[in-house]
C-alpha positions as CSV (number, residue, x, y, z in Angstrom):
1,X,269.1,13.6,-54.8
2,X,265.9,11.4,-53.7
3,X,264.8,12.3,-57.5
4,X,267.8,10.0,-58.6
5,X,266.5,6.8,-56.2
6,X,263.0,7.5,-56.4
7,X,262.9,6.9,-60.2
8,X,263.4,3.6,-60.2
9,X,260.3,3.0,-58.2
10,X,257.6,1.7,-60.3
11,X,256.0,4.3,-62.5
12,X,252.0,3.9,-60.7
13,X,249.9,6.4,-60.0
14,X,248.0,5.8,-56.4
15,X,246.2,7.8,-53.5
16,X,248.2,7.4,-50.4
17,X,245.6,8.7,-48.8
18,X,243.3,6.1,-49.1
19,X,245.0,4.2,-46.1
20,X,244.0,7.0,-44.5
21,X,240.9,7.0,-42.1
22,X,237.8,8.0,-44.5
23,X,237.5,12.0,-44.8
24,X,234.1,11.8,-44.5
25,X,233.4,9.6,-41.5
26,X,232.9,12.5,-38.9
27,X,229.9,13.5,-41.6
28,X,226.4,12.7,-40.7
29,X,225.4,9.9,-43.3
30,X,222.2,10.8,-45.3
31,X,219.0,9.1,-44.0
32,X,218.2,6.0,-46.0
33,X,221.9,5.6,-46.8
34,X,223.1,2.1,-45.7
35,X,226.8,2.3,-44.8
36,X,229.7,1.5,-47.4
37,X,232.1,-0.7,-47.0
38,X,235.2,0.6,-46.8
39,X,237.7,0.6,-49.7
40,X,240.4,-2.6,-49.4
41,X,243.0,-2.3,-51.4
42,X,244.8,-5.0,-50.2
43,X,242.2,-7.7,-50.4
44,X,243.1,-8.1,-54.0
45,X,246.8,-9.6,-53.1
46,X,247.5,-13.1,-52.7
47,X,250.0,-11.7,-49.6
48,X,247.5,-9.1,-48.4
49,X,246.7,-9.5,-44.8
50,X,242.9,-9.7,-44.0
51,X,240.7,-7.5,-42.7
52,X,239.7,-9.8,-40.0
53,X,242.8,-11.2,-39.2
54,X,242.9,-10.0,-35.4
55,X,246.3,-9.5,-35.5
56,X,245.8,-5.8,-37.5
57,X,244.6,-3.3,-35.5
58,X,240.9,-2.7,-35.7
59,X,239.4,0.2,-37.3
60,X,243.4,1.5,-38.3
61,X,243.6,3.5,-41.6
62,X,246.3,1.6,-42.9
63,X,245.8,-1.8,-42.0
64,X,249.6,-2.6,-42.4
65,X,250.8,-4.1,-39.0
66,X,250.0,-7.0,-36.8
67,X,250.4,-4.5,-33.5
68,X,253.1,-2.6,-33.4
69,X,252.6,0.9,-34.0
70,X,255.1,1.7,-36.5
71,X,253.6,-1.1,-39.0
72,X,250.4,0.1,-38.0
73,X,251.0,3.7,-38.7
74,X,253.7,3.1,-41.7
75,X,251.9,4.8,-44.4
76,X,250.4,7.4,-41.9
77,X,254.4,8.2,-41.0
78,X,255.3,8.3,-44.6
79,X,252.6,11.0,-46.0
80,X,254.0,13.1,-42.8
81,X,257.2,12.3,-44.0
82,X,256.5,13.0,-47.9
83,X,254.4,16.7,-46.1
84,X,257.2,17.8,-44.1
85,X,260.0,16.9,-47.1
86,X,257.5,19.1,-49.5
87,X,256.9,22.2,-47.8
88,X,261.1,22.5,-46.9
89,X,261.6,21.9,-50.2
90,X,262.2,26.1,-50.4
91,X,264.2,26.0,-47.6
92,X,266.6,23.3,-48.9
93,X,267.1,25.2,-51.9
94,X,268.0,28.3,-49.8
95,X,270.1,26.4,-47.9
96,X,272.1,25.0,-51.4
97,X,272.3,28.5,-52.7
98,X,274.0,30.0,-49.7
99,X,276.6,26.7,-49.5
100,X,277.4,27.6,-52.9
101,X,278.1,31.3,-51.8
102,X,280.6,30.1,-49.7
103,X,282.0,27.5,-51.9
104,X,282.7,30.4,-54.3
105,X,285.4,31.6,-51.8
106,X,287.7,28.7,-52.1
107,X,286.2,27.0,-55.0
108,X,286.1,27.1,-58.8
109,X,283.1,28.7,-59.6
110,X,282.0,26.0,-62.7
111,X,282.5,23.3,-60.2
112,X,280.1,25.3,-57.9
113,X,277.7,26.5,-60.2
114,X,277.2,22.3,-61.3
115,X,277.0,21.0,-57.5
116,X,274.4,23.7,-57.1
117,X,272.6,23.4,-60.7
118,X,272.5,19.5,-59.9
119,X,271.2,20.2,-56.5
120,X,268.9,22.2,-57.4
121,X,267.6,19.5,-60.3
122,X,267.3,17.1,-57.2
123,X,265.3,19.3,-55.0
124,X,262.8,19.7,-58.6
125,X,262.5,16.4,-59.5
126,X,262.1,15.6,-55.4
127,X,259.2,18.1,-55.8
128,X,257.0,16.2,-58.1
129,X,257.3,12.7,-57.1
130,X,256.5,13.7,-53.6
131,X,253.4,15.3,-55.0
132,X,252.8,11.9,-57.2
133,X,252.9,10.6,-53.9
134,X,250.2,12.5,-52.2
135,X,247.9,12.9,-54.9
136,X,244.9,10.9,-54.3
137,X,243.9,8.8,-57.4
138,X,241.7,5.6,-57.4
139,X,243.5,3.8,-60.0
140,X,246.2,2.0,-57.6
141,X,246.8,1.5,-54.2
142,X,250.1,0.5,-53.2
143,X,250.4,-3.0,-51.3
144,X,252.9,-3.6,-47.9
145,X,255.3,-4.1,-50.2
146,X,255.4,-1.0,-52.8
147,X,255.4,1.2,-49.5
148,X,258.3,-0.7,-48.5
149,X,259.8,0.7,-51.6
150,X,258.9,3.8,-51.1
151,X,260.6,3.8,-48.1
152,X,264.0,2.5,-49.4
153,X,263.8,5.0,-52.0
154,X,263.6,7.7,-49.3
155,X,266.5,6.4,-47.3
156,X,268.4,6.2,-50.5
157,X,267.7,9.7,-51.5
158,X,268.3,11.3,-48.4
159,X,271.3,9.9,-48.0
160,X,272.7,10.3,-51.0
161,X,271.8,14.0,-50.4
162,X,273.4,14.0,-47.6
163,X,276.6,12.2,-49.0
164,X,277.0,15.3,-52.0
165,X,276.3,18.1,-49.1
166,X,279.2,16.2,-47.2
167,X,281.8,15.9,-50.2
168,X,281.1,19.5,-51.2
169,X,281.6,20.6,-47.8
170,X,284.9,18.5,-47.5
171,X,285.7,19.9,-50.7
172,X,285.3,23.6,-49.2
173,X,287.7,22.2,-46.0
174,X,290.3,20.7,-48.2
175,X,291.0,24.0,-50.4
176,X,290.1,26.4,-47.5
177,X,291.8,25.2,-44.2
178,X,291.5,25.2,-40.8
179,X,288.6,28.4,-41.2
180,X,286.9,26.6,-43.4
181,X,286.6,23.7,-41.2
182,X,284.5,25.7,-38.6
183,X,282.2,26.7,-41.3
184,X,281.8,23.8,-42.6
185,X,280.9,22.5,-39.4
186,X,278.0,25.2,-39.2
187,X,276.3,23.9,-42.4
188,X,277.1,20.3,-41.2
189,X,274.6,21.2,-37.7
190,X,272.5,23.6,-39.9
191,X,271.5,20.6,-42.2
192,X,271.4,18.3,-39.2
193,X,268.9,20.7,-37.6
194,X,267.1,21.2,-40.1
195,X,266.4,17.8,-41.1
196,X,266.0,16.3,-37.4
197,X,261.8,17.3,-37.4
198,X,261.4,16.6,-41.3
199,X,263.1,12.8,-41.7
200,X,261.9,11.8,-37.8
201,X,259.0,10.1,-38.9
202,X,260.8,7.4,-41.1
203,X,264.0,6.3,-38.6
204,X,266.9,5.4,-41.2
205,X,265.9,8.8,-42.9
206,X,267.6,10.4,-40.0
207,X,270.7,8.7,-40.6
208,X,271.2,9.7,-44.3
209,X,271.8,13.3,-44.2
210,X,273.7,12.8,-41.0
211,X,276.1,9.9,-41.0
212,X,277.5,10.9,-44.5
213,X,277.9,14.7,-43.8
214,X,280.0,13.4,-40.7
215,X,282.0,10.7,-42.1
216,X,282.9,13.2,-45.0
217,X,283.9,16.1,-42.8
218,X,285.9,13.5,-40.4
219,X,287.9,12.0,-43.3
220,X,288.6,14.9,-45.0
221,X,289.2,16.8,-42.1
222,X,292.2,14.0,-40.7
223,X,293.8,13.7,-44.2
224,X,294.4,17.7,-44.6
225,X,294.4,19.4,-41.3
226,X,296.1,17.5,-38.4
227,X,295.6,19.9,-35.9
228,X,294.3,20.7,-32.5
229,X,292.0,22.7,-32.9
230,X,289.7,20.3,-35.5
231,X,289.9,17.6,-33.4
232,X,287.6,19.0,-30.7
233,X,285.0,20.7,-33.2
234,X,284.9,17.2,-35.4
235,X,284.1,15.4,-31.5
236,X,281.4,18.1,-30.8
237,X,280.0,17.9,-34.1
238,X,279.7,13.9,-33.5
239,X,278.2,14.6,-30.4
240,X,275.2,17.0,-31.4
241,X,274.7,14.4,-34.1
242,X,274.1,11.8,-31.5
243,X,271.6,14.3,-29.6
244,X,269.8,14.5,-32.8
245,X,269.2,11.0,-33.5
246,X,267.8,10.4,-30.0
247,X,265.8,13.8,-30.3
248,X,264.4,12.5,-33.2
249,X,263.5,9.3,-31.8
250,X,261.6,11.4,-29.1
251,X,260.3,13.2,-32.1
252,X,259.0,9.9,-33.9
253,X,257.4,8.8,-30.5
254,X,255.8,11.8,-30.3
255,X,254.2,11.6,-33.9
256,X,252.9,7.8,-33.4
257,X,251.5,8.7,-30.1
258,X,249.5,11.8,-31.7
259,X,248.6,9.3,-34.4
260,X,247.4,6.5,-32.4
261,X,244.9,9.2,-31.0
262,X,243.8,10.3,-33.7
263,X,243.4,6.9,-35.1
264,X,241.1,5.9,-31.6
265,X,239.2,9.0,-32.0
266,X,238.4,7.9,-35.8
267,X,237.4,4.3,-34.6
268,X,235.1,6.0,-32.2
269,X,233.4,8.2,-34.5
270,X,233.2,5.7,-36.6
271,X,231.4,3.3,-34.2
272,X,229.6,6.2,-33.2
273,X,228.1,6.6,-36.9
274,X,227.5,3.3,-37.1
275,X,225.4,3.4,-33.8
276,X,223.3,6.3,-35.4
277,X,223.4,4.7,-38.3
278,X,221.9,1.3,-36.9
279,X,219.3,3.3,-34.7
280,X,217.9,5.3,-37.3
281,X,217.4,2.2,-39.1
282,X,215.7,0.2,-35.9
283,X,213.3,3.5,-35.9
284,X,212.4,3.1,-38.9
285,X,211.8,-0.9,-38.8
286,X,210.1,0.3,-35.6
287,X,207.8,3.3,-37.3
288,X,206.9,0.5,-40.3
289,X,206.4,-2.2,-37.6
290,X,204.0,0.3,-35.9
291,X,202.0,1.6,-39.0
292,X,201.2,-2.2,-39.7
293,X,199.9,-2.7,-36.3
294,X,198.0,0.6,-37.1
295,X,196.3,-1.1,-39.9
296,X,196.2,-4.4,-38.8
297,X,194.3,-3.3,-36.1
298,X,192.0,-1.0,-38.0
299,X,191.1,-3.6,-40.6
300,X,190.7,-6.5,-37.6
301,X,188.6,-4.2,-35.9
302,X,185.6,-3.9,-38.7
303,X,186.4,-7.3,-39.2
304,X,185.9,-8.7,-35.8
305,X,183.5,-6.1,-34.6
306,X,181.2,-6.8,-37.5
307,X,180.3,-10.4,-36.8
308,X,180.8,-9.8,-33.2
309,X,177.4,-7.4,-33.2
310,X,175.9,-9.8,-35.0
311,X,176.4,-12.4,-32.1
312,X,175.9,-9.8,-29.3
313,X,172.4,-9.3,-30.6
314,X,171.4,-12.8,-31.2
315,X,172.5,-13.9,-28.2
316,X,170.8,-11.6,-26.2
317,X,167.3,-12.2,-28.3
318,X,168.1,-15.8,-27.6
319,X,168.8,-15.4,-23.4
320,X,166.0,-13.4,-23.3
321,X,163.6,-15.9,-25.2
322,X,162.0,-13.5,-26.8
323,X,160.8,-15.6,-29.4
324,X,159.5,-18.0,-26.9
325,X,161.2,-20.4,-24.6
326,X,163.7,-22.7,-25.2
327,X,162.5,-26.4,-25.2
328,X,165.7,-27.6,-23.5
329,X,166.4,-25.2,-21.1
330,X,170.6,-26.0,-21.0
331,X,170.3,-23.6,-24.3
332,X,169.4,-20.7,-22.4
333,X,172.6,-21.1,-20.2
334,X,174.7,-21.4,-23.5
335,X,173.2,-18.1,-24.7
336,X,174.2,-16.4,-21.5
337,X,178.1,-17.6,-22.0
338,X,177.7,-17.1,-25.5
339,X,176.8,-13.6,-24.6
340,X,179.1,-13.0,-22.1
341,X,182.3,-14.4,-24.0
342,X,180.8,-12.3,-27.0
343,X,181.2,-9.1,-24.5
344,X,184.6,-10.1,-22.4
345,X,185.7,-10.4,-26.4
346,X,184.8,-6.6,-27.5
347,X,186.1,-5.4,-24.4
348,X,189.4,-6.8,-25.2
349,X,189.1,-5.1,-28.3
350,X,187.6,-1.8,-27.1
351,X,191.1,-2.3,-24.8
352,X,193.8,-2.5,-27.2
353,X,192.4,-0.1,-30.1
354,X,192.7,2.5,-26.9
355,X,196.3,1.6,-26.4
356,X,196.9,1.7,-29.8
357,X,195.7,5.0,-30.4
358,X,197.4,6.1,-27.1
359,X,200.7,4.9,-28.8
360,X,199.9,6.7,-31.8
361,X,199.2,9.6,-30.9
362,X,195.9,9.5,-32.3
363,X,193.6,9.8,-29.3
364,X,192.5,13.1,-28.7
365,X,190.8,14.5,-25.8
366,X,187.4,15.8,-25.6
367,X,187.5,18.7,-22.3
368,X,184.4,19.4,-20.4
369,X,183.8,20.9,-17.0
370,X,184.4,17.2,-15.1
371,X,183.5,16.9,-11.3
372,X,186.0,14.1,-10.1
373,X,184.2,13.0,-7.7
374,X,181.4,12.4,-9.3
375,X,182.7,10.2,-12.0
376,X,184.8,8.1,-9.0
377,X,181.7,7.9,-6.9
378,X,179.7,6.4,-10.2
379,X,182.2,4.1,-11.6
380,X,182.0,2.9,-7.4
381,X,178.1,2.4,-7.9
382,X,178.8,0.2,-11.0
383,X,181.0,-1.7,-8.7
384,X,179.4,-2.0,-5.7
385,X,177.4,-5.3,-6.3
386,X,180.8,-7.1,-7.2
387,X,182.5,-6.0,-4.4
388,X,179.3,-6.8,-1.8
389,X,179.6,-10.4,-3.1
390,X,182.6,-10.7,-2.2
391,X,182.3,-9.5,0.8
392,X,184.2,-6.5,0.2
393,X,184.4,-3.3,2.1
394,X,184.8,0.3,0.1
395,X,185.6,3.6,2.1
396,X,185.1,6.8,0.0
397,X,187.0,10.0,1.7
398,X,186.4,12.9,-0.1
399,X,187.9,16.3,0.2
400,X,185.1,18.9,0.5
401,X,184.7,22.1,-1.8
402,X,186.6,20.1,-5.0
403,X,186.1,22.7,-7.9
404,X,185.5,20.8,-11.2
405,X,188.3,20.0,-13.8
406,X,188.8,20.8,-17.1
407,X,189.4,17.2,-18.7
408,X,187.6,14.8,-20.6
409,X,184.9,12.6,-18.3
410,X,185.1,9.7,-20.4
411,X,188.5,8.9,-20.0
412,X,188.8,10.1,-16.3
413,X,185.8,7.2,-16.1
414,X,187.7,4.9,-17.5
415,X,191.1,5.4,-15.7
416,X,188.8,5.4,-12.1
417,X,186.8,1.9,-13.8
418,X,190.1,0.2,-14.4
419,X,191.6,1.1,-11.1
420,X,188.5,0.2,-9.0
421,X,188.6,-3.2,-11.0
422,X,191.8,-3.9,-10.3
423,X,191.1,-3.6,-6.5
424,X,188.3,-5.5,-6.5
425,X,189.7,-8.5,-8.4
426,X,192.7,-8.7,-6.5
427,X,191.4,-7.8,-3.1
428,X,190.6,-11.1,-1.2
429,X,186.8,-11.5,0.4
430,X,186.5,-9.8,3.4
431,X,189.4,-6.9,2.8
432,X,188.4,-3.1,2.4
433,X,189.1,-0.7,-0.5
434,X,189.8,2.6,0.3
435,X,189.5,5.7,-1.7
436,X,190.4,9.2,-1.3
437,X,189.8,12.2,-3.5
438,X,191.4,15.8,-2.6
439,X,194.1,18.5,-3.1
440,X,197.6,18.1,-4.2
441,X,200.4,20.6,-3.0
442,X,200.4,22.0,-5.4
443,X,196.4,23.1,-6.6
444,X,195.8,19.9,-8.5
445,X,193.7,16.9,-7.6
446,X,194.0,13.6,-6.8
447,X,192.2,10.4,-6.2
448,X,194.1,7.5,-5.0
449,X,192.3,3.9,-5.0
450,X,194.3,1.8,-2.1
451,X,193.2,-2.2,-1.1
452,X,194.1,-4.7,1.2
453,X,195.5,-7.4,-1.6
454,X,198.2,-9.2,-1.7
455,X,200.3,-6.7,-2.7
456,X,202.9,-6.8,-6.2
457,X,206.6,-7.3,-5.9
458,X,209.2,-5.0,-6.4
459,X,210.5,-6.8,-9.4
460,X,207.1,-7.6,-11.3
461,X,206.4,-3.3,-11.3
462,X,207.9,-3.0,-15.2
463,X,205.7,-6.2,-15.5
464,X,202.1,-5.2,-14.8
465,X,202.7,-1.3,-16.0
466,X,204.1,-3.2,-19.4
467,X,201.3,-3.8,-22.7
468,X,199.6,-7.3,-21.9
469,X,201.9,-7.8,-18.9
470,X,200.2,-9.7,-15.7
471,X,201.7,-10.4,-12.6
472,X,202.4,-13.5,-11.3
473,X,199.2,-13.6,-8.8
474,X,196.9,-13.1,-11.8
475,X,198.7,-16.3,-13.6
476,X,198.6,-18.0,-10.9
477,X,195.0,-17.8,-10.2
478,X,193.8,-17.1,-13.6
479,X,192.3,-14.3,-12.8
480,X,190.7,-12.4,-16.0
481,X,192.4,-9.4,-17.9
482,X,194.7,-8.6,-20.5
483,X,197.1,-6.9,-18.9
484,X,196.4,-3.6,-20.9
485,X,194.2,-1.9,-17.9
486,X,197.5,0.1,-16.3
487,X,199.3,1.3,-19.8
488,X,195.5,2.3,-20.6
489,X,195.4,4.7,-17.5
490,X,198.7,5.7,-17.6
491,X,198.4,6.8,-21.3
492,X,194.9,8.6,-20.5
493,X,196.7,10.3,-17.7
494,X,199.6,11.4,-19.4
495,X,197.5,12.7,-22.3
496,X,195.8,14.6,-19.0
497,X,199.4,15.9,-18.3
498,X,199.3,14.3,-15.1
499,X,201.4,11.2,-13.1
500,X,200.1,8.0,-12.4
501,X,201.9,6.0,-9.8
502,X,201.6,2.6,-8.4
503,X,203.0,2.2,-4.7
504,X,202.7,-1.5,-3.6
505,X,204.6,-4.3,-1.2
506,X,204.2,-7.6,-1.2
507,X,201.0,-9.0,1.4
508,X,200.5,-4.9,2.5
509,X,198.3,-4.3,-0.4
510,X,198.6,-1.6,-3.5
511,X,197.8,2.3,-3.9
512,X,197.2,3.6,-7.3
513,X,197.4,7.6,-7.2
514,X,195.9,9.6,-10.1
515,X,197.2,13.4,-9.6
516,X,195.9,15.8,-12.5
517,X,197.8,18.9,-12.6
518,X,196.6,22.4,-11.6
519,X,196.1,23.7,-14.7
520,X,193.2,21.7,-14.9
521,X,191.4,23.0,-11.9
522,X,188.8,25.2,-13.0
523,X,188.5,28.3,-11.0
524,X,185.9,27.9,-8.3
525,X,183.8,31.2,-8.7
526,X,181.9,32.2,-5.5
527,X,178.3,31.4,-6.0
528,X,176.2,34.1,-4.4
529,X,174.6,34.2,-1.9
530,X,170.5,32.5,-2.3
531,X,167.8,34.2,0.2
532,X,165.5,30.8,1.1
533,X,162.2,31.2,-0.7
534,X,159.3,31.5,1.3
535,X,156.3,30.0,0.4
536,X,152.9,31.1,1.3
537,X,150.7,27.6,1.6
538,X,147.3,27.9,1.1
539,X,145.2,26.0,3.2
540,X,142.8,24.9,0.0
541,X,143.7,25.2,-4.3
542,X,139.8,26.5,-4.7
543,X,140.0,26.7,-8.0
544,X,141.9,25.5,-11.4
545,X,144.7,27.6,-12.3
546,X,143.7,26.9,-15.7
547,X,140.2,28.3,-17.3
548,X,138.3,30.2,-15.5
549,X,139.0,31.4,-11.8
550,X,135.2,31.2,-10.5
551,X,134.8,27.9,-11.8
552,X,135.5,25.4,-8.7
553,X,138.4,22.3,-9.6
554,X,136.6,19.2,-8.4
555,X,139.8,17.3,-8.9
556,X,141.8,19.6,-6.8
557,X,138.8,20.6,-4.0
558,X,140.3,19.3,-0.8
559,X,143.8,18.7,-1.6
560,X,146.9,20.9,0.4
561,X,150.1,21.5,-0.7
562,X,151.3,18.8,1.4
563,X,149.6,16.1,-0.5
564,X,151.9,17.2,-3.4
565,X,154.8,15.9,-1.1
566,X,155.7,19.6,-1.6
567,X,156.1,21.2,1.3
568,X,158.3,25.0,1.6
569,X,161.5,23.3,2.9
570,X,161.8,20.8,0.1
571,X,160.5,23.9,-2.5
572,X,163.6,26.0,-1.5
573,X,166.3,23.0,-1.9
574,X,164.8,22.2,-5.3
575,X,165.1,26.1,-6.2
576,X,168.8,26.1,-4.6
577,X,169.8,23.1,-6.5
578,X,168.4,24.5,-9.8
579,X,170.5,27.6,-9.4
580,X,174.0,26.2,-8.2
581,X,173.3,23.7,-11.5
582,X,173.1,26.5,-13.8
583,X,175.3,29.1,-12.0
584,X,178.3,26.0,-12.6
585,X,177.3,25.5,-16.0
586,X,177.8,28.8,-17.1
587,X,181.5,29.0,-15.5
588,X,182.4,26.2,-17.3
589,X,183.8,27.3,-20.5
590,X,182.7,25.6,-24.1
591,X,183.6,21.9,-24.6
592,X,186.8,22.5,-27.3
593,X,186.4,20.6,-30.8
594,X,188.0,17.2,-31.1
């Protein structure tokens, strides 16, 4: 009977599915792929509300409502609506079938063969425009206003379905009796059931098979059978009628709350998406931004490096006066800053090509048999005029027996030149540097570098371990750096797989600890054990070892051992040296390739 409503609708073809949330929005988009903008079909009616008018629900498929959830879900309820209807399409014809069974007991059986035949027509032409209405198509998209008519038409149809069940059953009352009331009454709560779940999404759709079917049965039942015994099944019949329309309302509550759900789960997914979305595209902003650096700083490099040499040399031919002195001697002074600005220059950009191959990944390590001490105790030496001007003094503790470590000495000088630097710089005259080089817990090695400076505060860590980042001290007294000593070391150790760590409070000084991991120690094979060579001293070298024995060295006649500053102690340390040397370069394995 909807058939006979819904064909005055206007004859379109649309996708009712294209209010729905996008199918393909829990699928990763393809790299590269910007992000669509979503379909919006009702931007192109004068009436249609906005997209970013606030007063539509963000992210909701249908966009129809300005809150509430049945105008936000309307289309939503109607495709569940139009799903349901279609799949008891069967059991509705069943149900007609076995009516007309029983019709055929008290009823002609033409009339009953064209209630059914027209029922049955109904239920067919029901069929496909439910199907119109789920079939996606891009051609139209109904506005607010054409689902609105939808809607009506479903109301109609149902109940005018429900108004032909209830005259056919009235019919089957009226020429039956009282026996055929009670049946009646079956069908009546059969239909009733059976439509409670399908029509509860759309309200009034509850209403049509229901309210006709009783009013029918009621009337009918009053004008042809006064008796007892109908009255009380007509009153329960009313009553489980009422129970249905609030079940259903339960039933509809149900569905919008199970839709609003689904609806927030969408929105997240789709802002989840979007997230990915943007960071992949950051990363790759990022990856771009960092390859130009890369070149920028390759090309700037030759190009600054080039002239830079140039300067260096000059400069230095020029302080040196190697051509001759200067005849005013002010120019000498302007070489040396000339010279020094020309080196505090390609330091800075020795500095930040390492950090930017650190970054990159480019900077590879070159491993050979490395004691740590050493390489601390020289970079100390380099330092040790600095600090003795300014009155600085340096405490070396180191743990005895160290084995050497597999690791790359010129980085390991660098991270120990940077650190000792640091302490130097910021250590005010007269404070002490202390520096201690041993065993972790754990088998590996550490060196930690601590001074009695001013300390840095909790808040400006990020700042100093950042690229080009410098503390507020350093500003203040415009001390000299870059700020890319500490992201230096910590890159070199990390490359190391070790930790670097900076422990520091304000006016109690700062401790930078290196640790390298065990894996790294080399194994410290026992050296054995060396007999002291004894030598035999002559008390005269007669003769030349050289040439002929009987002939007499007058260069060497009256000369001992001991004016060789050679005497059998000093002969057996230089022997014991020479051994140990070449006993520890053989345990060390090959230096790897770079």
């Amino acid at each position: 009977m909807s058939a006979i409503v819904a064909n005055s609708l206007r004859e379109r073809p649309f996708a009712a599915n294209h209010f729905a949330a996008p199918q393909d929005e829990g699928k990763p988009r393809q790299e590269g792929s910007e992000p669509k903008q979503a379909d919006e079909p009702y931007a192109s009616k004068p009436d249609a509300p906005s997209i970013a008018d606030p007063g539509i629900r963000s992210g909701s498929p249908t966009g129809l409502g300005s809150g509430s959830g049945e105008q936000t879900f309307a289309l939503e309820l109607a495709q569940t609506y139009a799903r349901k209807r279609l799949a008891s399409l069967p059991l509705l014809a069943g149900l007609d079938c076995l009516l007309a069974a029983v019709g055929l007991a008290w009823l002609d059986g033409a009339l009953v063969a064209g209630w059914l035949g027209f029922n049955l027509l109904g239920l067919t032409l029901v069929y496909h425009l439910l199907t119109r209405f789920l079939t996606p198509s891009d051609v139209h998209c109904p506005t607010p206003s054409e689902l609105k008519t939808w809607q009506t038409g479903f109301v109609l149809g149902e109940g005018l379905h429900g108004l032909v069940w209830g005259l056919f059953i009235g019919l089957i009352v009226e020429a039956g009796g009282e026996p055929a009331l009670t049946i009646g009454l079956v069908f009546a709560l059969a239909i009733g059931a059976t439509n409670l779940r399908l029509t509860a999404p759309i309200p009034a759709c509850v209403f049509g098979p229901l309210l006709p079917m009783a009013t029918a049965i009621a009337i009918i039942s009053r004008l042809t059978i006064v008796s007892q015994q109908a009255m009380p099944l007509a009153g329960l019949a009313s009553a489980v009628l009422l129970y249905f329309l609030v079940t259903a309302q339960k039933i509809r509550a149900g569905v919008l709350e199970k839709l609003t759900i689904q609806n927030e789960k969408d929105e997240l997914i789709t802002e989840l998406e979007q997230a990915r979305v943007n960071s992949d595209l950051a990363r790759r902003r990022a990856e771009e931004a960092n390859l130009a650096k890369s070149r920028f700083l390759a090309t700037m490099s030759h190009e600054l490096r080039t002239p830079l040499n140039a300067i260096l040399g000059f400069s230095e031919v020029m302080k040196g006066e190697l051509f001759g002195a200067h005849v005013i001697s002010s120019y000498k002074d302007y070489s040396n800053d000339i010279h020094a600005s020309g080196q505090h220059l390609l330091t800075l950009i020795n500095e930040i090509l390492d950090l930017s191959r650190i970054e990159a990944g480019h900077l590879e390590l070159r491993d050979d048999c490395v004691a740590l001490a050493h390489v601390v105790d020289d970079c100390r030496h380099l330092l040790a005029l600095k600090a003795k001007k300014r009155g600085l003094t340096i405490e070396e503790h180191v743990e005895p027996d160290l084995p050497r470590l597999r690791a790359d000495e010129r980085a390991l000088r660098q991270v120990a030149l940077n650190l000792l630097t640091n302490a130097v710089k910021f250590t005010p005259p007269g404070g002490w540097i202390k520096i201690k080089i041993g065993w972790t817990a754990n088998g590996g090695q550490y060196v930690s570098i601590h001074d009695s400076g001013p300390g840095i505060p909790e808040e400006e860590m990020p700042i100093v371990m950042s690229s080009f980042g410098r503390g507020t001290l350093a500003q203040k007294n415009a001390l000299e750096g870059s700020g890319l000593g500490l992201p230096i070391v910590k890159g070199l150790v990390d490359l190391h797989n070790g930790t670097f760590s900076l422990k520091s409070r304000l006016h109690e000084g700062t401790e930078a600890i290196v640790v390298l991991p065990a894996e790294r120690v080399l194994a410290a094979n026992a050296a054995p054990s060396v007999v002291p060579l004894t030598v035999s001293t002559p008390t005269r070298l007669a003769t030349e070892s050289i040439g002929d024995a009987s002939t007499p060295n007058p260069s060497l006649d009256g000369l001992t051992l001991n004016d060789f500053a050679l005497d059998k102690q000093a002969l057996n340390d230089l022997v014991l040296d020479h051994f140990n040397r070449d006993h520890l370069d053989r345990a060390c394995p090959p230096r790897s390739a770079a």
